[in-house]
C-alpha positions in Angstrom: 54.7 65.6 39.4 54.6 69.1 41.1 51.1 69.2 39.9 49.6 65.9 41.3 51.6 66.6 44.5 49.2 69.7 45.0 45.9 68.6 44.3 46.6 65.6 46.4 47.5 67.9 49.2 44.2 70.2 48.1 42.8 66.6 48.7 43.7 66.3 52.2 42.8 69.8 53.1 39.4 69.2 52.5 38.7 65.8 53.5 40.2 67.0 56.8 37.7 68.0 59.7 36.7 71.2 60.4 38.2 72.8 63.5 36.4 75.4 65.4 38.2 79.2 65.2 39.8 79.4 68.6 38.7 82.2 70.8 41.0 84.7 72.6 39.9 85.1 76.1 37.0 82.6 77.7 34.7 84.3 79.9 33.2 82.4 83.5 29.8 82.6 84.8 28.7 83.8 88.0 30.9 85.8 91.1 33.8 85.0 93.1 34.9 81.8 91.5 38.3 82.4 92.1 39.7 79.9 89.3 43.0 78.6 91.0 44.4 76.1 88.1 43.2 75.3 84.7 44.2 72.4 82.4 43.5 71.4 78.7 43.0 68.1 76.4 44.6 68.2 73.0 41.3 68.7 71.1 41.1 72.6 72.9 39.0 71.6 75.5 39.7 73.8 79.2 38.8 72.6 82.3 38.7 75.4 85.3 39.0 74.4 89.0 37.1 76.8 91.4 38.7 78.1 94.2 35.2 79.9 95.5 32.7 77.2 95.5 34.7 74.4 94.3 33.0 73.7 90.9 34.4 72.9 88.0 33.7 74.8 84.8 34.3 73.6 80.9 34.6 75.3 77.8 34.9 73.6 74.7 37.1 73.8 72.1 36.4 77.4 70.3 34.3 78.8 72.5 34.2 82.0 74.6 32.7 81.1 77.5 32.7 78.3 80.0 29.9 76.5 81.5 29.7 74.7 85.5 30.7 71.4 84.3 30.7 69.7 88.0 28.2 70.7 90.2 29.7 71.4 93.7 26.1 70.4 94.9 27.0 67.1 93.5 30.9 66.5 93.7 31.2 67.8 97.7 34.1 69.6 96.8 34.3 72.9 98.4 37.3 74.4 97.6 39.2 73.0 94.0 43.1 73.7 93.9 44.6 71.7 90.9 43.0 70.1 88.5 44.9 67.9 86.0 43.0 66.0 82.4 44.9 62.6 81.9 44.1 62.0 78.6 45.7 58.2 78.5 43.3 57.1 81.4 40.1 59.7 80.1 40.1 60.9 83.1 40.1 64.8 85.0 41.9 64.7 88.2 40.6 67.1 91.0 42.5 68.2 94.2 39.6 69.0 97.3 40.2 70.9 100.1 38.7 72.6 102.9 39.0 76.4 102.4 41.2 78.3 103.9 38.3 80.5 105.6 37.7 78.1 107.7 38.8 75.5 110.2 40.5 72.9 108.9 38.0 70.0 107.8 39.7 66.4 107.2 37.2 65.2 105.5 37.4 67.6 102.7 41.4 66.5 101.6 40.8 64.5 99.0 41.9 63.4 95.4 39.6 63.0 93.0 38.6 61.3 89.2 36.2 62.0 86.9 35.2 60.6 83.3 37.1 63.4 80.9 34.3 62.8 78.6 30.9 62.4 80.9 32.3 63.9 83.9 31.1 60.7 86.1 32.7 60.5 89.7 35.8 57.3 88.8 37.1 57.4 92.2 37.5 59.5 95.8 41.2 59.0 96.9 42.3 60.1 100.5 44.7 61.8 101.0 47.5 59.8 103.3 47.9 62.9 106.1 44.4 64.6 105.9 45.1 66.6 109.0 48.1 68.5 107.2 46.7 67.6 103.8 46.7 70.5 101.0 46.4 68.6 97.7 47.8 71.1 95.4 48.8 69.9 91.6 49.5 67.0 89.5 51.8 66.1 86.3 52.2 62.5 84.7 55.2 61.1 84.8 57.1 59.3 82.3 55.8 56.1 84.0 52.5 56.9 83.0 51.3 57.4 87.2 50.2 60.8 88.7 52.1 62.5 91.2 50.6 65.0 93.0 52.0 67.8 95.4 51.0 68.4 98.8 52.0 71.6 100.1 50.8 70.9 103.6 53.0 67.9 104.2 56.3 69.0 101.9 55.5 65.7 99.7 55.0 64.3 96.7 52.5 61.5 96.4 52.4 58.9 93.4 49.3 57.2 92.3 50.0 53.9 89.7 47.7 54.5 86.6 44.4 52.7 87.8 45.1 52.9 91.2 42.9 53.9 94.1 45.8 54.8 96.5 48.4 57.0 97.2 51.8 56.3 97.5 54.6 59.0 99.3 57.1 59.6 96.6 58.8 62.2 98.7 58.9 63.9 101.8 62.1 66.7 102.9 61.5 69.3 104.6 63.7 71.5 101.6 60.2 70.7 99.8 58.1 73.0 102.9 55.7 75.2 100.6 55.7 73.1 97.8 53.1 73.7 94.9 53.8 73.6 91.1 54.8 70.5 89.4 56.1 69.5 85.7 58.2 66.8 84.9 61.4 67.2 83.5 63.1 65.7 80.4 65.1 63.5 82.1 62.7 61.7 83.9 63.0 63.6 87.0 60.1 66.6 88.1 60.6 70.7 88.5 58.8 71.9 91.7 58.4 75.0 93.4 58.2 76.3 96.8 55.4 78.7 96.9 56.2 80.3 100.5 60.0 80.6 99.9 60.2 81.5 95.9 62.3 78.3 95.0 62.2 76.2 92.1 64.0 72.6 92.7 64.8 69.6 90.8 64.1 66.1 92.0 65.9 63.3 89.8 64.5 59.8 89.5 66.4 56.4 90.0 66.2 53.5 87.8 63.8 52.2 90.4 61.5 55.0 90.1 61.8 56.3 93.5 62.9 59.6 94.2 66.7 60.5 93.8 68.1 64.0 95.0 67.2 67.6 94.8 68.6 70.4 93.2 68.1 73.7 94.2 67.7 75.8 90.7 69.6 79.6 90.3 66.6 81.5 88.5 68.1 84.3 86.1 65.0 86.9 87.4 64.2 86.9 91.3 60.8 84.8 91.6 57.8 85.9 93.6 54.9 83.7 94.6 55.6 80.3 92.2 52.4 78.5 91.8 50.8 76.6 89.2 53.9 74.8 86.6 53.1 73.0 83.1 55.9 71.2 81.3 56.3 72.4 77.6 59.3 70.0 76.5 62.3 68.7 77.6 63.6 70.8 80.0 61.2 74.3 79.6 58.1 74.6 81.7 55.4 77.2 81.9 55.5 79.2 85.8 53.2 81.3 87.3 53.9 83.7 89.8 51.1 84.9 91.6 52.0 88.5 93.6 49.8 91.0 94.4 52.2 93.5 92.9 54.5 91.8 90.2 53.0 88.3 89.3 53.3 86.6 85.9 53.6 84.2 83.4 57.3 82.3 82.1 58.9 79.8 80.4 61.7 78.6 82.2 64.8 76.6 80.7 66.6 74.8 82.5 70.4 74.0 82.2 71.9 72.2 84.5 71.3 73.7 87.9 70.6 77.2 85.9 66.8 78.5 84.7 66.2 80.8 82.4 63.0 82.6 83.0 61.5 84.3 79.9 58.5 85.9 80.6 55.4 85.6 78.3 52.8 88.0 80.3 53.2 90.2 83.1 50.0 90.1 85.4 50.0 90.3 88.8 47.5 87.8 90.5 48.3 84.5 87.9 47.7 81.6 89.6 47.9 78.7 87.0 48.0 78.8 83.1 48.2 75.8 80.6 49.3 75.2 77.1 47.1 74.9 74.1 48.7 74.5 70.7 51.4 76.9 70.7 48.9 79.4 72.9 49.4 80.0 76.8 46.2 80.3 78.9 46.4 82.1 81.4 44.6 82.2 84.6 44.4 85.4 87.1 42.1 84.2 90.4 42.3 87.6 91.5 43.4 86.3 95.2 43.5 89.6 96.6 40.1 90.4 96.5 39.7 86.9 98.5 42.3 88.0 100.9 41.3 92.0 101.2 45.0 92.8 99.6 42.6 94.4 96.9 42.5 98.3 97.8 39.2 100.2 97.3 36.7 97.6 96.2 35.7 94.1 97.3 34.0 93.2 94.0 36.7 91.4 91.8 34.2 91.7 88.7 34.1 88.9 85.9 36.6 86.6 85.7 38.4 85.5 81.9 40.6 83.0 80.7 42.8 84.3 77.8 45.5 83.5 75.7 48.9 84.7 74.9 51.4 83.0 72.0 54.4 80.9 73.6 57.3 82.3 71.3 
């Protein structure tokens, strides 16, 4: 019995597909990119949202270097803050916004879809307060819609899978600095305030609108939250990005208690997502945006790498 157990496994093995050796660190073409968020399918695939000239770049399962996968030229998206792969709808979710080198443009606040496979434009969405408007990340709810931070208007916007609109979810002013997302085991979603170093919990009714917030005790003072990714149940991935002390956790959370473990110290993490049981993690090197950077104004190459969860 034993025996025909094992070569029936041996069986599987090798009728099974191959799968490309996974690569440590994935290296991005070209200067000043300034990735601000990165997400990831199930097969490996990473998608990278530029910051600098609002492309978006793709590396492929295995591989060590990313490629422009949206053409800025193309798109009209100057400036890329989150980007989000919805793998139920096939589709990569891009927040556009107007840098913040410049005046304020309203026509550049927008939310936009692409084909996860082709990388055709799906749809443009406007933003409802394009004025104020700084799309800044997205997570799925357990309703299957997108809801997607803006840190300009202390909101949360919901868009209804295969919809072309948004809706407001939430507005409160506790929300002001809002950036992060990642929904929560119970339904609910974890933000964070990046001006103010708060994380928060916002349950969901039985309706599916927006019940109240809890302000979370964090077990390690926070600097700079930014980019969130939900692991399971109640854990997420945070990124802190400071000049001086940023990083990469996993937070718990227990009722209105979060455990921060940290994964990677790095100062200058913007956004990081979660491949397998591998963290990638995402430094955009901001200060050398900003002139924070002391003693040179070239912030070199920039890398995606990895770092295990546990």
């Amino acid at each position: 019995m034993l025996k025909s157990v094992a070569a029936a496994a041996a069986l599987l093995l090798a009728a099974a597909p191959a799968v490309a050796a996974p690569a440590s660190s994935v290296s991005l073409p070209g200067t000043r990119l300034f990735p601000e968020s990165i997400t990831a399918t199930r097969n490996g695939d990473l998608y990278i949202g530029s910051y600098g000239n609002g492309g978006v770049y793709r590396a492929k399962a295995g591989a060590s270097a990313a490629a422009l996968w949206l053409d800025p030229a193309k798109t009209g998206i100057k400036t890329a803050l989150g980007v989000f792969a919805d793998e139920s709808q096939g589709v990569l979710f891009v927040c556009s916004i107007s840098s913040q080198e410049v005046a304020r443009d309203p026509a550049s606040q927008f939310l936009y879809a692409f084909d996860l496979k082709t990388g055709a434009p799906k749809a443009k969405i406007a933003m409802p307060d394009p004025a104020k408007a700084v799309c800044n990340d997205m997570d799925i709810g357990k309703d299957g819609a997108l809801y997607v931070t803006d840190t300009g208007t202390s909101s949360i916007y919901r868009l209804g899978k295969g919809g072309s609109k948004l809706e407001t979810w939430i507005t409160d002013a506790r929300l002001a600095g809002i950036d992060g997302i990642a929904t929560a085991g119970d339904g609910g979603f974890y933000v964070n305030s990046v001006t103010v170093s708060k994380l928060f919990h916002i349950a969901m009714g039985a309706d599916g609108k927006a019940g109240g917030i809890t302000e979370l005790k964090p077990s390690l003072p926070l600097a700079g939250p930014d980019g969130m990714r939900k692991t399971a149940g109640d854990r997420f991935l945070l990124a802190e990005n400071s000049a001086t002390s940023g990083r990469v956790s996993e937070v718990t959370v227990n009722g209105d208690q979060a455990s921060v473990r940290v994964i990677k110290q790095d100062p200058g993490v913007t956004a990081m997502t979660l491949i397998g049981n591998r963290v990638w993690i995402d430094n955009a090197k901001f200060a050398y945006r900003t002139g924070q950077a002391k003693g040179a104004e070239d912030p070199g190459p920039f890398v995606i790498y990895s770092a295990p969860l546990r």
